[in-house]
C-alpha positions as CSV (number, residue, x, y, z in Angstrom):
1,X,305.3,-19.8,-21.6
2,X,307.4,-19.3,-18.3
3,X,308.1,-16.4,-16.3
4,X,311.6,-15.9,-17.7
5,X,310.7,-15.9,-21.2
6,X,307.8,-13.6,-20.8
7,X,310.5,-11.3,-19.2
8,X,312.8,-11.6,-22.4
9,X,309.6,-11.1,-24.7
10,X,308.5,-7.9,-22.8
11,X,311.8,-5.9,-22.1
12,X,310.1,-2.3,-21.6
13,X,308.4,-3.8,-18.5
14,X,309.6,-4.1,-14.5
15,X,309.4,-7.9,-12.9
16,X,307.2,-6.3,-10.3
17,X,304.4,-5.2,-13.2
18,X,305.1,-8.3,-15.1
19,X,303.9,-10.2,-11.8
20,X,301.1,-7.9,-11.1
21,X,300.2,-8.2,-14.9
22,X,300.3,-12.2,-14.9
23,X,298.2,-12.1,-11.8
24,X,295.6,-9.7,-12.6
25,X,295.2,-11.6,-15.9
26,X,294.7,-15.0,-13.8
27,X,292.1,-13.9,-11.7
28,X,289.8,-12.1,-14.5
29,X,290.4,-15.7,-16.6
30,X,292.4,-14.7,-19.3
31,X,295.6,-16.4,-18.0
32,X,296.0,-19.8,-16.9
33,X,299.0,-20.4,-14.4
34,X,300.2,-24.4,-14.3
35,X,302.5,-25.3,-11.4
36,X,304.5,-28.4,-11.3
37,X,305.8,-29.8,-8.2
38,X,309.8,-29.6,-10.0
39,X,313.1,-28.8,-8.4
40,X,313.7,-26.4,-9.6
41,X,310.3,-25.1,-9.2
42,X,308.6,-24.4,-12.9
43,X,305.6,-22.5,-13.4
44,X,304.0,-22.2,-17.1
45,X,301.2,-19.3,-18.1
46,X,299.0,-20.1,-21.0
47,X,296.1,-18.5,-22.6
48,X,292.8,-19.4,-21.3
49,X,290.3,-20.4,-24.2
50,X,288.4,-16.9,-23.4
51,X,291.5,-15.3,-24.0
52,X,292.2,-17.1,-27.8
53,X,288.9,-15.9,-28.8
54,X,290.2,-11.9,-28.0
55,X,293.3,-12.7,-30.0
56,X,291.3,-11.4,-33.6
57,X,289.9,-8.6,-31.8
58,X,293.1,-7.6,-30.6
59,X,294.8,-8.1,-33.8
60,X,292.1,-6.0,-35.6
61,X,292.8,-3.1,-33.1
62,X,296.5,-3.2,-33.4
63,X,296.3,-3.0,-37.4
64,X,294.2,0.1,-37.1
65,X,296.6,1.4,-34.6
66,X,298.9,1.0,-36.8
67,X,297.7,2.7,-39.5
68,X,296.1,5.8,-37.7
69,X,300.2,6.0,-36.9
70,X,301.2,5.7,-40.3
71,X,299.0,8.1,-41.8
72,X,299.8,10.8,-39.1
73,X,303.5,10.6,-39.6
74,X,304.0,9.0,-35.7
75,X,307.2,6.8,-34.8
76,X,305.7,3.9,-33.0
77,X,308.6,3.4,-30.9
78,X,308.4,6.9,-29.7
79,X,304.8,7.6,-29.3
80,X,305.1,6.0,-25.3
């Protein structure tokens, strides 16, 4: 994906911490940042292979999350 659609997928989020994010996840290997030598410039970020294999795990967590909101009555989209 590139940086601008990242931004319109994560809305609740500031540039700034999107960049720190994107970063942070490059150098622990979980994001891999492809720059091509473009006009305008173009930079893609991708999920390293390390990173796929979290995606179950993550998907696991977020279904339990979900439910431990359900069943105590909690709005996800005011619980932050």
């Amino acid at each position: 994906m590139r940086y601008g659609e990242l931004r319109k997928a994560f809305t609740d989020i500031t540039p700034k911490m999107l960049t720190q994010t994107l970063r942070e996840l490059e150098n622990d290997k979980l994001v891999n940042r492809q720059v091509y030598l473009e006009v305008p410039p173009k930079v893609e970020y991708s999920l390293t292979p390390v990173a796929q294999e979290l995606i179950p795990f993550i998907n696991h967590l977020r279904e339990w999350a979900d439910k431990q909101m359900l069943d105590n009555n909690i709005n996800p989209k005011l619980s932050c």
